[in-house]
C-alpha positions, 0 to 999 in steps of 0.5 A, spaced: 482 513 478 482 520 480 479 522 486 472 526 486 475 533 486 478 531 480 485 532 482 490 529 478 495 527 484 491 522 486 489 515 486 482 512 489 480 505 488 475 502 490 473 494 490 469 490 493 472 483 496 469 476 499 471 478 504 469 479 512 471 486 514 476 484 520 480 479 514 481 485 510 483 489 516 489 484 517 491 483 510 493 490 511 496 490 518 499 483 519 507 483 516 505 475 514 499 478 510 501 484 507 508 482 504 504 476 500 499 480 496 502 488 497 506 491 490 506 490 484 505 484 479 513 481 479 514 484 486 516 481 493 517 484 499 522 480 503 521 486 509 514 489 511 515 492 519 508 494 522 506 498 529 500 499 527 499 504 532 497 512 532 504 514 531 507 507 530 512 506 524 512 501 518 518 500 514 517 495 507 522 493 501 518 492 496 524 487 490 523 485 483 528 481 479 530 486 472 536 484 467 540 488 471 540 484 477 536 484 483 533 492 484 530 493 492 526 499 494 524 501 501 518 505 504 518 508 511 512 511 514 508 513 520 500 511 522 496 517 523 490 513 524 488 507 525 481 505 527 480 498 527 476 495 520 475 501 519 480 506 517 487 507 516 492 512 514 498 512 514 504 516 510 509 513 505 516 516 503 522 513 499 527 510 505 533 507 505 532 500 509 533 503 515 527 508 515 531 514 513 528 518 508 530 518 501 529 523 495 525 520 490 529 522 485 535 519 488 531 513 488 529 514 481 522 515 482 519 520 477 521 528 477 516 532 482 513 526 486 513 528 492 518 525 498 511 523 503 505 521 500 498 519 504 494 512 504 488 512 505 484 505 506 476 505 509 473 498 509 465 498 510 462 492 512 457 488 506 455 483 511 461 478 510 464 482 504 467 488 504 468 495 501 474 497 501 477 504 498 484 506 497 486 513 496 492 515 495 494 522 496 501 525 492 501 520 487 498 521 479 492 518 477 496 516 470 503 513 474 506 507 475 504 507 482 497 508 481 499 501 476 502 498 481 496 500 486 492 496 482 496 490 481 497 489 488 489 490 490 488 485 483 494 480 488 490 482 496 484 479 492 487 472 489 491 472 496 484 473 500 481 467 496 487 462 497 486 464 504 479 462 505 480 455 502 486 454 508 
């Protein structure tokens, strides 16, 4: 899952969707759609704040159940591209829930990630189906996020074909 350069800090996955590009499109920038497949298997995210606008802010809890009670994880970030069914860019840092901006190591993330990573999605237009590539840079192409990452995409899919039978 490394990226072209081979750098080893970076995830890119690649999937193709039945999906037009604009359903694609909201499935990231919609609250409603982005909280109902985003995170990884076991996961739910019961806050997911979107401006999705250059410069705008996001702020999402991501919260698993484990043996010790429930574990909650906040995420800010800010949007530094966002050009509409074609690209979106966004940064994202660990964050207490009101979007300031944790060390990774007080919230448990492995040592040496970086305290704000890169998220990069292009959608490509296949005629009622999508390509869609998601980057993200700062992250190990071998660590549990780049797991999670791939979790979540296999979730986008199976949300996206409910969705269309609704």
């Amino acid at each position: 899952m490394a990226d072209d350069n081979g750098s080893p800090n970076t995830v890119v996955i690649e999937r193709t969707l039945e999906a037009p590009t604009d359903l694609i499109w909201q499935m990231w920038t919609q609250p409603e759609h982005f909280a109902a497949w985003y995170g990884p298997d076991g996961a739910t995210i019961p806050v997911a704040r979107m401006d999705v606008r250059v410069g705008g802010t996001r702020l999402v809890c991501m919260q698993r159940e484990t043996p010790k009670g429930t574990m909650r994880m906040w995420f800010t970030g800010q949007y530094r591209e966002v050009v509409q069914n074609k690209r979106l860019v966004y940064t994202e840092s660990p964050s207490d829930e009101n979007g300031n901006v944790l060390s990774p190591s007080n919230v448990g993330m492995l040592e040496g990630h970086p305290t704000t990573t890169e998220v990069v999605v292009e959608f490509h237009d296949l005629g009622g189906r999508t390509k869609m590539v998601m980057t993200h840079i700062g992250i190990p192409a071998d660590s549990p996020g780049a797991t999670g990452w791939t979790m979540a995409l296999d979730k986008l899919a199976v949300h996206l074909a409910a969705h269309s039978r609704s």
